[in-house]
VOTI-356078 format. One record per residue (C-alpha): residue number from 0; residue in one letter; x, y, z. Coordinates in Angstrom, 1 decimal, m for minus. Layout:
<atoms>
num residu u v w
NUM A X Y Z
...
</atoms>
This chain:
<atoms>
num residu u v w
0 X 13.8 m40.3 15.9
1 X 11.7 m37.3 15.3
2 X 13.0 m33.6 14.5
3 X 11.5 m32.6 18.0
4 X 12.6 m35.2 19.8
5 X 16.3 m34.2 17.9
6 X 15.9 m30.6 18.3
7 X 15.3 m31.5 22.3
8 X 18.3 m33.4 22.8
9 X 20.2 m30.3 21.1
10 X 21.4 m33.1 18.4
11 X 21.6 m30.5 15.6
12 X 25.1 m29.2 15.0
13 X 26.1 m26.1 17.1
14 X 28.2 m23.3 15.7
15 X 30.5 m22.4 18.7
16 X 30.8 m18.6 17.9
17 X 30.5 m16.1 15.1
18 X 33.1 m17.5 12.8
19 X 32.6 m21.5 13.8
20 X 31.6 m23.8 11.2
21 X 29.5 m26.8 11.8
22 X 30.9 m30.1 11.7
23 X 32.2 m31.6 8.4
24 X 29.7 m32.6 6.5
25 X 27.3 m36.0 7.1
26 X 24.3 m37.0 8.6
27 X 23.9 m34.6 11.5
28 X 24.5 m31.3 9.3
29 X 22.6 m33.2 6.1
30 X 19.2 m33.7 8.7
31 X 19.4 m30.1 9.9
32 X 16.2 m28.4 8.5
33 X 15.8 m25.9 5.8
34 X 14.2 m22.5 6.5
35 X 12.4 m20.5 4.2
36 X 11.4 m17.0 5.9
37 X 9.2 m15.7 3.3
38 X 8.3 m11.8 4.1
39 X 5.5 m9.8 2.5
40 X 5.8 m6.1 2.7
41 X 2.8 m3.6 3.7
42 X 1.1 m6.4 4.2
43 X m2.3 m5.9 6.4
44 X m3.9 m7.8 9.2
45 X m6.7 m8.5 7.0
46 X m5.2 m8.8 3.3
47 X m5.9 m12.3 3.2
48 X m8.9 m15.1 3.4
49 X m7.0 m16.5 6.6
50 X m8.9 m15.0 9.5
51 X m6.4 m13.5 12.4
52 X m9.3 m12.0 14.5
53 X m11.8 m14.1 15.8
54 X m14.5 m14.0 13.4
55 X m14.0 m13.5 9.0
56 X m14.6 m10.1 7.8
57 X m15.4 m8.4 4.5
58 X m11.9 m8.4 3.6
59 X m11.3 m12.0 4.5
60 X m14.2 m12.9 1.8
61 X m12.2 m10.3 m0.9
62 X m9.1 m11.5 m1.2
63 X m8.2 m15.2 m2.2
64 X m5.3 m16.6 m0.9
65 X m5.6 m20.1 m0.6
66 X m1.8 m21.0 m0.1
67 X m1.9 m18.6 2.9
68 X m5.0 m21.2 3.7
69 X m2.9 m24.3 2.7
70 X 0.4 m23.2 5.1
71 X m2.3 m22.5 7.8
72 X m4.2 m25.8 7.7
73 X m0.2 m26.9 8.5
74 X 0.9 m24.7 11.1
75 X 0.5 m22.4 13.6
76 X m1.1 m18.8 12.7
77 X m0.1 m16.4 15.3
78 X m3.1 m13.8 16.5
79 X m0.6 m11.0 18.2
80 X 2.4 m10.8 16.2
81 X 4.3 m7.7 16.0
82 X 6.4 m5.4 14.0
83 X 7.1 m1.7 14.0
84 X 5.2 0.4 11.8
85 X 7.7 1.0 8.8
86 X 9.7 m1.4 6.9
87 X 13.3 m0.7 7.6
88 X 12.9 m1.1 11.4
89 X 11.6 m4.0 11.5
90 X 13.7 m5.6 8.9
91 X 16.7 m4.6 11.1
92 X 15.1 m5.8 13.8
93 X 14.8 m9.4 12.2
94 X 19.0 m9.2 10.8
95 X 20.1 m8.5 14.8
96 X 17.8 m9.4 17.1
97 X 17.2 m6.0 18.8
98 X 14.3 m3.9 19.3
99 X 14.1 m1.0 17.1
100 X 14.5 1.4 20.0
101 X 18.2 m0.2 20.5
102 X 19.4 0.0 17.0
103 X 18.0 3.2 16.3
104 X 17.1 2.2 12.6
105 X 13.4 4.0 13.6
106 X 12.5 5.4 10.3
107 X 13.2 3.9 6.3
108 X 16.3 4.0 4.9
109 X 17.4 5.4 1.6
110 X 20.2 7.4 0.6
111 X 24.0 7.8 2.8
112 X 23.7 10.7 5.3
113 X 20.0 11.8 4.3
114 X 17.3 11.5 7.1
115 X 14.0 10.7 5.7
116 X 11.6 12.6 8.2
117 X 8.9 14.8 7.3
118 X 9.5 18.5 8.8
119 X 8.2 19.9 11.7
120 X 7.6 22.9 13.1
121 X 7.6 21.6 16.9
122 X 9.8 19.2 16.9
123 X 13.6 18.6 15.9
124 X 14.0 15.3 15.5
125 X 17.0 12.6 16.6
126 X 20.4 11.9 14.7
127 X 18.9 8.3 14.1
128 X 21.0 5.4 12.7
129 X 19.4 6.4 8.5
130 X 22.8 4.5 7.3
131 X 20.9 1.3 8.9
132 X 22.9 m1.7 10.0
133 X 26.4 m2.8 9.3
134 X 28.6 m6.1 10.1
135 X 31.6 m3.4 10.0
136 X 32.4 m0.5 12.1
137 X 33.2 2.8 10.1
138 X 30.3 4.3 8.4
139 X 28.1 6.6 11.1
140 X 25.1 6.6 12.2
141 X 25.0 2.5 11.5
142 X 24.0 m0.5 14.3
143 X 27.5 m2.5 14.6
144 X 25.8 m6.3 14.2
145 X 26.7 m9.7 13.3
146 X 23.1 m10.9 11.2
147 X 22.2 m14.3 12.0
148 X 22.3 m15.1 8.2
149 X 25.8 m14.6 8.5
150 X 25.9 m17.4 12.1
151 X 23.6 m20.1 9.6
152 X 26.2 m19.8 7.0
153 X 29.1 m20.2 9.0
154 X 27.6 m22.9 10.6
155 X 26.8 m24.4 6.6
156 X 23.6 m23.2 5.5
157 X 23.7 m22.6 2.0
158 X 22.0 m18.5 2.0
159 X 19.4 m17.6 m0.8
160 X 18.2 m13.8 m0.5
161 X 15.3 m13.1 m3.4
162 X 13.4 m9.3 m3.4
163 X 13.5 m6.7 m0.8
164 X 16.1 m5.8 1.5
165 X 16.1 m2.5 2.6
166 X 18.7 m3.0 5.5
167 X 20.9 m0.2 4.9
168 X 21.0 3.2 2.7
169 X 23.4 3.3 m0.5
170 X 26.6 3.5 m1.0
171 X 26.8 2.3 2.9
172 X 27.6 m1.7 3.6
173 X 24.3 m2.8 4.7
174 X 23.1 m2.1 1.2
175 X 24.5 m5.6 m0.1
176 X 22.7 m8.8 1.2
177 X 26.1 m10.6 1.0
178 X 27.6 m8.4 3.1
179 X 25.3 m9.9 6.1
180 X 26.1 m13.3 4.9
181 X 23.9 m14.3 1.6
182 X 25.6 m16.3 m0.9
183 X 23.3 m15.8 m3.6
184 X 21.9 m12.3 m4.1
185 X 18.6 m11.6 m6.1
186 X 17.6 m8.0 m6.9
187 X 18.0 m7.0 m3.1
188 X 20.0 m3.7 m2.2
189 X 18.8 m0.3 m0.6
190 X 15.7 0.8 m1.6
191 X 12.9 m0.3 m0.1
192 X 10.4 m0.5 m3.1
193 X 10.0 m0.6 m7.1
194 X 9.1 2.1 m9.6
195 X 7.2 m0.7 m11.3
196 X 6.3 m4.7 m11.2
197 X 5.5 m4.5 m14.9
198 X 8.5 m6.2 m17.2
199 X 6.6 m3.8 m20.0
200 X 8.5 m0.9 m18.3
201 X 11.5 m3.0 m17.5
202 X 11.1 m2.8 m14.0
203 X 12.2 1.0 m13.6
204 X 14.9 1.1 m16.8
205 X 14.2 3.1 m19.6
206 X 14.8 0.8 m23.4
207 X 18.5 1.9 m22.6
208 X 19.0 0.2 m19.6
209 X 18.8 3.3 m17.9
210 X 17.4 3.4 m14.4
211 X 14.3 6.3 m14.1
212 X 13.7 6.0 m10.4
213 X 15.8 5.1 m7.3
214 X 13.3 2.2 m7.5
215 X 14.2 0.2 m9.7
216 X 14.8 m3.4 m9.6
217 X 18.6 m4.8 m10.3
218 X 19.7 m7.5 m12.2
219 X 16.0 m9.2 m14.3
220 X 17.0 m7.7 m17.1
221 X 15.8 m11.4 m18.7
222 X 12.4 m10.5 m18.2
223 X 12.1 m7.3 m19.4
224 X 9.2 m6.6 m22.1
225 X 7.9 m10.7 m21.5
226 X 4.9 m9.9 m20.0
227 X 6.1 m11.6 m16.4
228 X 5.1 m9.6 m13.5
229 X 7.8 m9.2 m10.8
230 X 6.0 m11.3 m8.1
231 X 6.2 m14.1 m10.5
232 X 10.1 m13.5 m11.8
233 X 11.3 m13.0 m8.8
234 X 9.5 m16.3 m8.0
235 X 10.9 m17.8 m11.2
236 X 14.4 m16.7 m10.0
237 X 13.9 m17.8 m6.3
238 X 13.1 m21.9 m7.1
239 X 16.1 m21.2 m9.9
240 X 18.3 m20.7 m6.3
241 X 16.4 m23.8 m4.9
242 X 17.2 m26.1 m7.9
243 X 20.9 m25.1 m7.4
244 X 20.7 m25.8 m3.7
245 X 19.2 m28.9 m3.9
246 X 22.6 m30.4 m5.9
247 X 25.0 m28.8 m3.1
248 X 23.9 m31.6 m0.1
249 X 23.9 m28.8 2.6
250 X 20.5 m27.3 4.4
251 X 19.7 m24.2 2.7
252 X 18.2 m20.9 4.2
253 X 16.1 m18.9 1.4
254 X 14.6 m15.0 2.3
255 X 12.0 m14.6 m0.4
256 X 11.5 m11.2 0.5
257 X 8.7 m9.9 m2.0
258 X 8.6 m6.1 m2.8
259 X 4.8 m6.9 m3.4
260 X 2.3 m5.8 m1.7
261 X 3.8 m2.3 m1.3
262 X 2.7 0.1 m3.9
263 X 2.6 1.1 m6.7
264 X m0.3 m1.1 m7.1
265 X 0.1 m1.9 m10.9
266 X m2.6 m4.8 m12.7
267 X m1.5 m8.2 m12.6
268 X m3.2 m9.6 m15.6
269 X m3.2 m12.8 m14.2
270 X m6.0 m12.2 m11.5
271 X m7.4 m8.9 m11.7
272 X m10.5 m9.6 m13.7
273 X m11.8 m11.8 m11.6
274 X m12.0 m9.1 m8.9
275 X m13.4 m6.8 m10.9
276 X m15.8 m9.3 m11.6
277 X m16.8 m9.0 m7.8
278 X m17.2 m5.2 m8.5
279 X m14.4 m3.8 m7.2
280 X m13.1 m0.9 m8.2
281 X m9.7 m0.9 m10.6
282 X m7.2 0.0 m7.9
283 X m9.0 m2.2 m5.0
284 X m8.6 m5.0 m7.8
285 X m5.2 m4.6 m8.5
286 X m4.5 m4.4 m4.7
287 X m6.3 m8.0 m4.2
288 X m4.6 m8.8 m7.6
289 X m0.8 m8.0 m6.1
290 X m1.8 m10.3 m2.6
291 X m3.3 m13.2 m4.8
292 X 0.1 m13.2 m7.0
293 X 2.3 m13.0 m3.2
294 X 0.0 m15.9 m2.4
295 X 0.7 m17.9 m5.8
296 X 4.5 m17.5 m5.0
297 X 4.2 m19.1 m1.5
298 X 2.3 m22.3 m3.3
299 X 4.8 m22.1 m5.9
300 X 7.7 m23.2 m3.4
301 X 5.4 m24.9 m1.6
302 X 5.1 m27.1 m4.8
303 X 8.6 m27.2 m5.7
304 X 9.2 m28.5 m1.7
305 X 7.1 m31.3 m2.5
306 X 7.9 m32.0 m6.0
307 X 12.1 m31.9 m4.7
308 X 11.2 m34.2 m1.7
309 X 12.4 m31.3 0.8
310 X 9.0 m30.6 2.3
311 X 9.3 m32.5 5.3
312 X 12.3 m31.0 5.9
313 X 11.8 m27.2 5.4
314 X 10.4 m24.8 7.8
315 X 8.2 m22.4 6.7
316 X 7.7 m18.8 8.5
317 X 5.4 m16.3 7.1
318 X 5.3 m12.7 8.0
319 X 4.4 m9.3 7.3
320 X 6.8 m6.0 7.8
321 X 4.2 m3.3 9.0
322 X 0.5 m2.8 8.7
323 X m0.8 m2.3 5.4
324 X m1.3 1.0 3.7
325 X m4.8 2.2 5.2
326 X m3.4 6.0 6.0
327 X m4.9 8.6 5.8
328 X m6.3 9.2 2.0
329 X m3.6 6.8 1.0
330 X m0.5 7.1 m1.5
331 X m0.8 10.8 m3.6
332 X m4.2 11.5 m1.3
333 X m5.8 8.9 m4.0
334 X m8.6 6.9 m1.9
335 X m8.0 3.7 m0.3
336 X m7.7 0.4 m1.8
337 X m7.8 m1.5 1.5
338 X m8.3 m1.2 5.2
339 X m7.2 m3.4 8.2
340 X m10.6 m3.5 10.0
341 X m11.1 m4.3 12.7
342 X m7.8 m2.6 13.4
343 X m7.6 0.8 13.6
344 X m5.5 2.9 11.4
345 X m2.3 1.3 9.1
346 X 1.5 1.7 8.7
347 X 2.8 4.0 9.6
348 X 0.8 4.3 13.2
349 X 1.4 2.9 16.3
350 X m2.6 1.5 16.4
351 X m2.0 m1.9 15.7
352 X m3.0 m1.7 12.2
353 X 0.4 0.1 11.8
354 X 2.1 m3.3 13.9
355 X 0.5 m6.0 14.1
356 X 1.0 m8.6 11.4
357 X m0.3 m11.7 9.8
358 X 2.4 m14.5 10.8
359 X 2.0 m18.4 10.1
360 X 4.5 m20.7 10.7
361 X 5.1 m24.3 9.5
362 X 7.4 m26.8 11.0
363 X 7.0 m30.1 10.1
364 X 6.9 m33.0 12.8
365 X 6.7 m30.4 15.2
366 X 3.7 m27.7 14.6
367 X m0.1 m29.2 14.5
368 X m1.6 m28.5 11.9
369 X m4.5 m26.0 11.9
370 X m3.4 m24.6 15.4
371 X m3.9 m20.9 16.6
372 X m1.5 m18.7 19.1
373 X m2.2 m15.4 21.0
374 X 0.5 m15.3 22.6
375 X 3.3 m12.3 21.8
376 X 5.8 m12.3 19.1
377 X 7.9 m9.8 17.5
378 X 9.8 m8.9 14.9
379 X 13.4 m9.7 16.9
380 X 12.5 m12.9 17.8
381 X 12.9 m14.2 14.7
382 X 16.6 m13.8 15.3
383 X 16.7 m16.2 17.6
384 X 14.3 m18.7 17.0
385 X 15.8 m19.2 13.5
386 X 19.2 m19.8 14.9
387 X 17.5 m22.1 17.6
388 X 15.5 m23.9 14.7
389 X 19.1 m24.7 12.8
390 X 20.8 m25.4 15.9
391 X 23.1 m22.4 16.1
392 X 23.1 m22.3 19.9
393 X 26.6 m20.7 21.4
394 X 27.4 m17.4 19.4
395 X 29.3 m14.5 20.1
396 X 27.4 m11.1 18.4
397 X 28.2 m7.0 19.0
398 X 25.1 m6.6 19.4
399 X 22.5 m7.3 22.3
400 X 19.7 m9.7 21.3
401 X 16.5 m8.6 23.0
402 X 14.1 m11.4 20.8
403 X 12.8 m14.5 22.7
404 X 12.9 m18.0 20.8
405 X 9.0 m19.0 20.1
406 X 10.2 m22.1 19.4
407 X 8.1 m23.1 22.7
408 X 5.2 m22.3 21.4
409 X 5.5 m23.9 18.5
410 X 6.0 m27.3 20.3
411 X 4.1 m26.6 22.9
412 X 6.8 m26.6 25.7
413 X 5.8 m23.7 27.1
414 X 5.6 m19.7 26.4
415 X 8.1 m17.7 25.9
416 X 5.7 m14.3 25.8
417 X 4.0 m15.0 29.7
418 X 5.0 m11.9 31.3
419 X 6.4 m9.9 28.6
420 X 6.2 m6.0 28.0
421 X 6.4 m5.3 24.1
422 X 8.1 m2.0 23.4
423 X 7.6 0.3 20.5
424 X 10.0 3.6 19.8
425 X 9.6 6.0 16.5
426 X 11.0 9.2 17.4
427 X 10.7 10.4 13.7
428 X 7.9 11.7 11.5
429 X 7.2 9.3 8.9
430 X 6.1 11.4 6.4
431 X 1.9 10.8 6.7
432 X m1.2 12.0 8.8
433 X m3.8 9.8 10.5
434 X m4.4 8.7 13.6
435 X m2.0 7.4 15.8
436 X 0.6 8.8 13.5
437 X 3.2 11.1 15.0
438 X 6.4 10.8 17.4
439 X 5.4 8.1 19.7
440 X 6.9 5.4 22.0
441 X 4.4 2.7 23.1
442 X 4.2 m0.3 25.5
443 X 1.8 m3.4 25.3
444 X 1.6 m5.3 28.6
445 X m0.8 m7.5 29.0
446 X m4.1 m6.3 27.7
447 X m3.5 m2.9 28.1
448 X m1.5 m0.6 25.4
449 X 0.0 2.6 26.0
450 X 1.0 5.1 23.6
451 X 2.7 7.9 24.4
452 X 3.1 11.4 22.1
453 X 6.5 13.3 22.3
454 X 5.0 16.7 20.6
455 X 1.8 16.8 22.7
456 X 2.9 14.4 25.9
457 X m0.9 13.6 25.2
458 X m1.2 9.7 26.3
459 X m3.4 7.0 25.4
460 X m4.5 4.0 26.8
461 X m6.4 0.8 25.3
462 X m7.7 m2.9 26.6
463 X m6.5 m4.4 23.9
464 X m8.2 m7.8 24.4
465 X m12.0 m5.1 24.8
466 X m11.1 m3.0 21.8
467 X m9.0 m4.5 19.5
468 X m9.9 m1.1 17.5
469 X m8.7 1.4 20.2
470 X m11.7 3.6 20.0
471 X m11.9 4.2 23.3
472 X m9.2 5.7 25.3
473 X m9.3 4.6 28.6
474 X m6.3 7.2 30.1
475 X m8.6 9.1 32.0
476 X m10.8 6.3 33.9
477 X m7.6 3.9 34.8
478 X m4.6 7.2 36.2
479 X m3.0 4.4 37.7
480 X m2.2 1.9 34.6
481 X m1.5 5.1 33.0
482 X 1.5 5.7 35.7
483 X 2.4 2.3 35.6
484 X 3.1 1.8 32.2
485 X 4.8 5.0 31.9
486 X 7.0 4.0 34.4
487 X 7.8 0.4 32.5
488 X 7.9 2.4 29.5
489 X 10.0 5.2 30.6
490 X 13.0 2.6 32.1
491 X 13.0 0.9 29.3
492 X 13.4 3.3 26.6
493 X 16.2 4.8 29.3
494 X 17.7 1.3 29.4
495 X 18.2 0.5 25.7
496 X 19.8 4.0 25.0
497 X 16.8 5.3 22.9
498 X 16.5 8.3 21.4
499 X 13.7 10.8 21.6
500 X 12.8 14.2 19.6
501 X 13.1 17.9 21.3
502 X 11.4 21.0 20.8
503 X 12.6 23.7 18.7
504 X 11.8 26.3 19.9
505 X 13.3 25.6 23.8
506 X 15.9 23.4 22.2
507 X 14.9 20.6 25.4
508 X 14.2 17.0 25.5
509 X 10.9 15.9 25.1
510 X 9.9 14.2 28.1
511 X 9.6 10.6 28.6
512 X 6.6 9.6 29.4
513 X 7.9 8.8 33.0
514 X 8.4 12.5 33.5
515 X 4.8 13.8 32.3
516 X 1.6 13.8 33.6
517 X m1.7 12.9 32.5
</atoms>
C-alpha cells in the first residue's frame, strides 16, 4: 500500500492530545515518515538557479545551486509562498501556527524586556510580545503556545534542531529549542545571527573562549581554527544527529535551520573563486559563495538519505524566512550584493520581495516530480501540514491555529488556498529605509494586494498577477477594491486582537485602515 493511499485512510498513528503518545512501538509508528524542514534565512526570491517567476533571470544564471535543482526535479516548487518580512515572526509563526498579527511576535527578538524598534518621531509604537513565544505562562509580553515539535515528540518523533532559532529573547524560555520539544539541540538559542561563519575566529569567541558579540555561535568549539566554515559544521553536526537517529527505530523530525545566508557575508573558500571568476565583485561572490554552501548542505543530507536507505521515507520541505537583504544601501550603507528582481524591494518591506519566499517541497510517493504550484501558502501552515504529514491529527493547543494544511495540494486533492485572504501586520519600525518599509498591515486577496501605512494612512494597491513588481499603484483608479480590502483588512486585524502604533504627539490610535480614507 502506498504512503498516500495510508495517509488517506488516516492509518498513521494519531496523538490524541497534547501529552498523548503514539502507539507502542511497531509497524504503524516505524512507517510513519520522516520530516526534514530545512530553513534558509534572508533568503531571496531569486538567490538560487531554480526559477520561481515565470521566466530565468540574471540572478537565476549567478548563483549555482543544483541541489535546490535536484529537490525540485522531485517535488513541488511553490510560486506564492509567504512569510512576514523579518525572521522572528515568521519563525513563530511556523512553532504555533498563528499569524503573526495574533502572536504579536511582529519585530526580531533579542534581549528580555528590550524592544528592538527603530525610533520615531511620529509614531509610538505597540507593547509587542519582544520576549517571543513560550510553552509556559509567566514571563510577559510572550505568546502562551504548545509548538508542534513538542505534538511530533509526544507522539514519538525523535526531534533534531541544528542552526538558527531565534524564537524567543534570552534569559526568557523560548530561548531553548528543547523547551518547545527538541531532544537534541545544536547551536540554537536567541539570537538570530552570527558574528562570524569563519572557525578562524571561532565563531564569535575570542582564543579564551570568550564570546565578542551577542552573536556568537554555542557549543562547535570542535571546529574552531580547522578551516570548516559554519554552513558545513553545522552540516557535519546535523547528519552526526541523523547517524544517531537512524540506530533508535523511531521516525525522526530534523530542523536544519542554517544561520546562512544572513550576513555577515564572510568568503567561503570553497566556492568563491569561481564567482569571481564570473566577475563578480568580492562581496557579490561571497554572497553567491554563502547560497552555493546552503545548497551543498541540502545535497549533503540528501546523500546521506540515500546512502542510509531513508530517502523514500523522508519528507523534504524547503523554505526561506523573509526576502533577502536588497534594502536600501544594504548592511552599514555598503552597496548591495544581491537583489530579488523582479520583486520589488527586500526584507524588511511589505513588497513581496520582503515576503515572499522560495519554498520546494518533496514527498515521496506522493509529490510529482518537477511540478509547479501558485497557489497560497504561508508561513503558519506549516504548523499544520507537518502534523498532518506525521499523522498528529486530534490535539489540544493554547493557542489558535490560523495555518491551512497544503497537504492537498501536494497530492492533488484539492486547494486549500481557493478563497483565501493572506494577512500581513508589522506595527514596528524595523530599523531600515526603502520602499515599502514602514508601519504597515497588508492584505493579498486574490490578485490584488493592499498595503496600508499607519504614520501616513497613505494606501497602496497592486494586481499582483500584472505587476508582480508593484510599480504601479492602482489605489486611485480601483476606490472600490481599495474600500473593500480595507474593510477585510480592517475586521481582521480587529478579530485576531492586533496591535497597531499611535501618534505621539495626540497620544491616539492610528486608524485602521477601515477608518481612513483614500
Amino acid at each position: 500500500m502506498n504512503r498516500k493511499l495510508i495517509a488517506a485512510l488516516g492509518l498513521f498513528p494519531v496523538a490524541a492530545g497534547t501529552g498523548a503518545h503514539a502507539q507502542s512501538a511497531g509497524e504503524n509508528r516505524d512507517s510513519r515518515p520522516n520530516i526534514i524542514f530545512f530553513l534558509v534565512d534572508d533568503m531571496g526570491w531569486q538567490d538560487t538557479s531554480v526559477p520561481f517567476w515565470t521566466e530565468k533571470t540574471f540572478y537565476n544564471e549567478r548563483y549555482e545551486t543544483p541541489n535546490m535543482e535536484r529537490l525540485a526535479r522531485q517535488g513541488v516548487m511553490f510560486t506564492q509562498a509567504y512569510a512576514s518580512s523579518v525572521s522572528s515572526p515568521t519563525r513563530c509563526s511556523i512553532m504555533t501556527g498563528s499569524n503573526a498579527a495574533r502572536h504579536r511576535v511582529t519585530n526580531w527578538t533579542l534581549e528580555k524586556n528590550v524592544k528592538t524598534d527603530m525610533e520615531s518621531d511620529v509614531l509610538s509604537l505597540p507593547e509587542w510580545n519582544y520576549n517571543g513565544i513560550s510553552q509556559v505562562p509567566g514571563t510577559g509580553n510572550t505568546y502562551l503556545c504548545t509548538s508542534f515539535v513538542q505534538l511530533l515528540k509526544d507522539s514519538g518523533y525523535h526531534t533534531i534542531h541544528c542552526g538558527k532559532a531565534h524564537w524567543g529573547a534570552k534569559d526568557t524560555p523560548g530561548e531553548n529549542p528543547c523547551h518547545f520539544g527538541f531532544e537534541v539541540n545544536i547551536t540554537g538559542h536567541a539570537s538570530g545571527g552570527v558574528a562570524t561563519y569563519l572557525s578562524e575566529r571561532n565563531y564569535g569567541h575570542d582564543d579564551n573562549g570568550n564570546p565578542f558579540s551577542p552573536f556568537y555561535v554555542k557549543g562547535m568549539r570542535k571546529y574552531w581554527k580547522s578551516g570548516t566554515f559554519l554552513t558545513e559544521a553545522l552540516t557535519q553536526e546535523a547528519i552526526g544527529a541523523l547517524d544517531k537517529a537512524k540506530a533508535y527505530n523511531q521516525p525522526f523530525y530534523l530542523y536544519m535551520s542554517h544561520y546562512a545566508v544572513h550576513i555577515p557575508i564572510d568568503k567561503d573558500v570553497r566556492f568563491f573563486d569561481k564567482y569571481k571568476k564570473k566577475g563578480l565583485s568580492d562581496k557579490e561572490a561571497a554572497y553567491a559563495a554563502l547560497i552555493e554552501g546552503m545548497d551543498k548542505s541540502l545535497g549533503d543530507i540528501m546523500d546521506w538519505l540515500e546512502d542510509n536507505g531513508e530517502a523514500d521515507n523522508t519528507i523534504i520541505i524547503f523554505m526561506g524566512d523573509n526576502g533577502g537583504y536588497a534594502t536600501g544601501l544594504g548592511w552599514r550603507d555598503a552597496p548591495l550584493y544581491t537583489q530579488n528582481y523582479p520583486l520589488n524591494c527586500g526584507k524588511g518591506s511589505a513588497y513581496e520581495g520582503g515576503v515572499r519566499e522560495p519554498m520546494i517541497v518533496y514527498w515521496p510517493g506522493v509529490t510529482e516530480g518537477g511540478t509547479r504550484s501558485d497557489s497560497f501558502v504561508m508561513a503558519e501552515d506549516i504548523y499544520p501540514t507537518v502534523l498532518e504529514m506525521a499523522g498528529v491529527r486530534r490535539y489540544s493547543v493554547p493557542q489558535t491555529i490560523d495555518g491551512r494544511s497544503f497537504v492537498p495540494l501536494l497530492d492533488g486533492s484539492g486547494d486549500p488556498s481557493r478563497g483565501r485572504d493572506l494577512f500581513w501586520n508589522f506595527p514596528n519600525l524595523w530599523g531600515e529605509t526603502g520602499p515599502g518599509i514602514g508601519s504597515t498591515c497588508t492584505v493579498r486577496s486574490g490578485e490584488w494586494k493592499l498595503i496600508y501605512f499607519y504614520e501616513t494612512g497613505a494606501k497602496e494597491l497592486y494586481n499582483i498577477a500584472e505587476d508582480i513588481g508593484e510599480k504601479h499603484n492602482l489605489a486611485a483608479e480601483y476606490p472600490d477594491m481599495v474600500k473593500k480590502l480595507s474593510s477585510r483588512l480592517g475586521k481582521y486585524l480587529r478579530k485576531v486582537d492586533a496591535q497597531r502604533p499611535s501618534f505621539k504627539a495626540t497620544g491616539l490610535p492610528c486608524p485602521w485602515p477601515d477608518e481612513t480614507g483614500m
